[in-house]
Structures are given as structure tokens and as C-alpha cells.
C-alpha positions as protocol buffer text, in pm:
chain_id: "A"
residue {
  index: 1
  type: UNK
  ca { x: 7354 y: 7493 z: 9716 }
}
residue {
  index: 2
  type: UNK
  ca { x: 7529 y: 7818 z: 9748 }
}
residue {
  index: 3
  type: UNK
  ca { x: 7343 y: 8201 z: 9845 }
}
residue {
  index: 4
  type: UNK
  ca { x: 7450 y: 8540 z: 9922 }
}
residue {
  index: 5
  type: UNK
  ca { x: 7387 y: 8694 z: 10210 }
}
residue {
  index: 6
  type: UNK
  ca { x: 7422 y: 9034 z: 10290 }
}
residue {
  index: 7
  type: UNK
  ca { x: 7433 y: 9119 z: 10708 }
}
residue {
  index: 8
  type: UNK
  ca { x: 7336 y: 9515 z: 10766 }
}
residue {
  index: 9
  type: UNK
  ca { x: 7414 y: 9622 z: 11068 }
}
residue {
  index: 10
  type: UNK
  ca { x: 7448 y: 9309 z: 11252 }
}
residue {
  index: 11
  type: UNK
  ca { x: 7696 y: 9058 z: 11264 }
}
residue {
  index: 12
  type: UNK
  ca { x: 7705 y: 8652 z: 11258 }
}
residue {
  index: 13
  type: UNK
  ca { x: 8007 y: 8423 z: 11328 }
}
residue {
  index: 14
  type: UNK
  ca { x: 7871 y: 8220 z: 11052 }
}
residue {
  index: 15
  type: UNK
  ca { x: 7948 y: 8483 z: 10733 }
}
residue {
  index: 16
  type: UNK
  ca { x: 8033 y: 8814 z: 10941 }
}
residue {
  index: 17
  type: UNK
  ca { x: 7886 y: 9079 z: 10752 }
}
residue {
  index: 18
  type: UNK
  ca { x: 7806 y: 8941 z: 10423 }
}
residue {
  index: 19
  type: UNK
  ca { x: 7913 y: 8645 z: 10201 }
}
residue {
  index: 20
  type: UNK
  ca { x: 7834 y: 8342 z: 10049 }
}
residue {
  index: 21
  type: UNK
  ca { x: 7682 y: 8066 z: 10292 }
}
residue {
  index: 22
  type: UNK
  ca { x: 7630 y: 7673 z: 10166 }
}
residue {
  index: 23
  type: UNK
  ca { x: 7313 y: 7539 z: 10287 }
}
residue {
  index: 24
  type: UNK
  ca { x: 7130 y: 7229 z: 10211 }
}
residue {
  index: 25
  type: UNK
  ca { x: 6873 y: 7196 z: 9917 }
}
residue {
  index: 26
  type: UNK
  ca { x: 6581 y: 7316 z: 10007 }
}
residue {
  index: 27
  type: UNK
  ca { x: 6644 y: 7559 z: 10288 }
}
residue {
  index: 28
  type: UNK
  ca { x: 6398 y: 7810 z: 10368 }
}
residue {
  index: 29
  type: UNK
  ca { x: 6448 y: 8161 z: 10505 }
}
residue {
  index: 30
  type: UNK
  ca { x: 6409 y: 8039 z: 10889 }
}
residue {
  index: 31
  type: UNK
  ca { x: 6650 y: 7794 z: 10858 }
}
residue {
  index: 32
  type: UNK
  ca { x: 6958 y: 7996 z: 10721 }
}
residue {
  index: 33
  type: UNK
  ca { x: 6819 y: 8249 z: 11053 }
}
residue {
  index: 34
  type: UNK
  ca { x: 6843 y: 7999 z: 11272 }
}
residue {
  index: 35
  type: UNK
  ca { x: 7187 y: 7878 z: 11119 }
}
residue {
  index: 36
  type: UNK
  ca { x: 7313 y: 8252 z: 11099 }
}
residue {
  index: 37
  type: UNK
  ca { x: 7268 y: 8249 z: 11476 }
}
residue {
  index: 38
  type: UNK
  ca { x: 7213 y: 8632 z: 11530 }
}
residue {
  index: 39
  type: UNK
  ca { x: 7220 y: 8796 z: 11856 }
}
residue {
  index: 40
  type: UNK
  ca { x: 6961 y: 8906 z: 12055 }
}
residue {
  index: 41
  type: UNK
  ca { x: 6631 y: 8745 z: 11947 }
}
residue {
  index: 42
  type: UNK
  ca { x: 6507 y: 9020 z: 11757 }
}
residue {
  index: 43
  type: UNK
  ca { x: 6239 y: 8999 z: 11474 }
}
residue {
  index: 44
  type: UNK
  ca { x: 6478 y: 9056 z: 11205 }
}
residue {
  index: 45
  type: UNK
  ca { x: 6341 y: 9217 z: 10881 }
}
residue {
  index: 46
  type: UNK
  ca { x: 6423 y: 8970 z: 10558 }
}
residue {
  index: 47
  type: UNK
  ca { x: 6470 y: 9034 z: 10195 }
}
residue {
  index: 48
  type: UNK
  ca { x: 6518 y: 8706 z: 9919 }
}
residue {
  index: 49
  type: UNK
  ca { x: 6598 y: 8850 z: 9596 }
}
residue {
  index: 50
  type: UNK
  ca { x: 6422 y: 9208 z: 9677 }
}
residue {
  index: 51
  type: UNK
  ca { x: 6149 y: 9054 z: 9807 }
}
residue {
  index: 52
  type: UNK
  ca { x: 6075 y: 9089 z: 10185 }
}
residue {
  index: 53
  type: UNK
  ca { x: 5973 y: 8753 z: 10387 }
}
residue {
  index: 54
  type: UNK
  ca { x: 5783 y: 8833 z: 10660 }
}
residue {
  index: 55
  type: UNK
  ca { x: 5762 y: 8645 z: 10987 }
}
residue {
  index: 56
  type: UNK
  ca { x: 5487 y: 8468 z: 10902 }
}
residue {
  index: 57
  type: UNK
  ca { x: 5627 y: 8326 z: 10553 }
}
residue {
  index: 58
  type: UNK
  ca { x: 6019 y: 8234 z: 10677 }
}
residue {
  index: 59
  type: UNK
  ca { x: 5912 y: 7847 z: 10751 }
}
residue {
  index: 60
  type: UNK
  ca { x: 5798 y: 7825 z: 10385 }
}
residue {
  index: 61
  type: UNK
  ca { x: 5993 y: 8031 z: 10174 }
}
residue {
  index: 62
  type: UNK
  ca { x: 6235 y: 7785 z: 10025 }
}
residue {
  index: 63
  type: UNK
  ca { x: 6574 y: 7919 z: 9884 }
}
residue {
  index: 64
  type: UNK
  ca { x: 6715 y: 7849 z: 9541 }
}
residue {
  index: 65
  type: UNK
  ca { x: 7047 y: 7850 z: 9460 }
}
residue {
  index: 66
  type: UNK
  ca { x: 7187 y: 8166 z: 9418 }
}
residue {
  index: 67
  type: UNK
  ca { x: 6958 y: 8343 z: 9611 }
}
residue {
  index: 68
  type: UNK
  ca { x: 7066 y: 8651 z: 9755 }
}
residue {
  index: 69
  type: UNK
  ca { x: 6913 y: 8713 z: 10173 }
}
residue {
  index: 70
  type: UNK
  ca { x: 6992 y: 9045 z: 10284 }
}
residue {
  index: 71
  type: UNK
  ca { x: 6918 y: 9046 z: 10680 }
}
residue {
  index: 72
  type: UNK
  ca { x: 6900 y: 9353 z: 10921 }
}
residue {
  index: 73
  type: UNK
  ca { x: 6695 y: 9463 z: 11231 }
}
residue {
  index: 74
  type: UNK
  ca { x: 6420 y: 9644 z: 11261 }
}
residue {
  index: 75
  type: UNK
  ca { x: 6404 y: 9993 z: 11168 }
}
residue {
  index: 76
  type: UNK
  ca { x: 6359 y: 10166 z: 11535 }
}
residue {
  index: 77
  type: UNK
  ca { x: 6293 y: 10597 z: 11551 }
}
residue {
  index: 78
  type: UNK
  ca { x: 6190 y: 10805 z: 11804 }
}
């Protein structure tokens, strides 16, 4: 099956910063991470169809397709 996924402000070898990315049926959110291979370990925030997945939720939350992921870090201030 085919999603979208939409990179902000980091970068993966796999789709750079956005694109379409085929993954088996019945991927969940922590798989395409995992596949997406992002640097630096961080808790990444995610978003499935304007939805946000936390941490907790990733190993469940099976994709569909056409899904659309949207992937960034977390949102740091001072």
C-alpha cells in the first residue's frame, strides 16, 4: 500500500522531505519510523490524517492506504 508522508524539518534518505513511501499492509506508525530511519533518536511528534499518535499508540496505530504521516521534532523554546 502506498502513504504520504510529509518530513518538517528533518530529513530521511528514505523520502527526503516528503513523498510517497510503499509499505506493507498493515504497517503501523512505528514501523514506517523505524523504516524512515531519522537521525538522532528523538521522540518525534506524529500526525496520521490530522490526528496526532502519541508515543504510546505508534505500535498499534495501523496505516491504511493513502494515509497521509506528517513527521517533525519536538517543538523546543526557551
Amino acid at each position: 500500500m502506498r502513504i504520504s508522508v510529509e518530513l518538517i524539518a528533518v530529513r530521511s534518505p528514505l523520502v527526503g522531505e516528503g513523498g510517497a513511501l510503499d509499505v506493507e499492509d498493515g504497517a503501523t506508525v512505528a514501523r514506517v519510523l523505524e523504516r524512515l530511519a531519522l537521525p538522532g533518536g528523538e521522540s518525534y511528534m506524529t500526525i496520521v490524517n490530522g490526528t496526532s499518535i502519541g508515543p504510546g499508540d505508534r505500535e498499534d496505530a495501523a496505516l491504511s492506504d493513502g494515509d497521509a504521516v506528517t513527521v517533525f521534532p519536538p517543538i523546543k523554546g526557551g
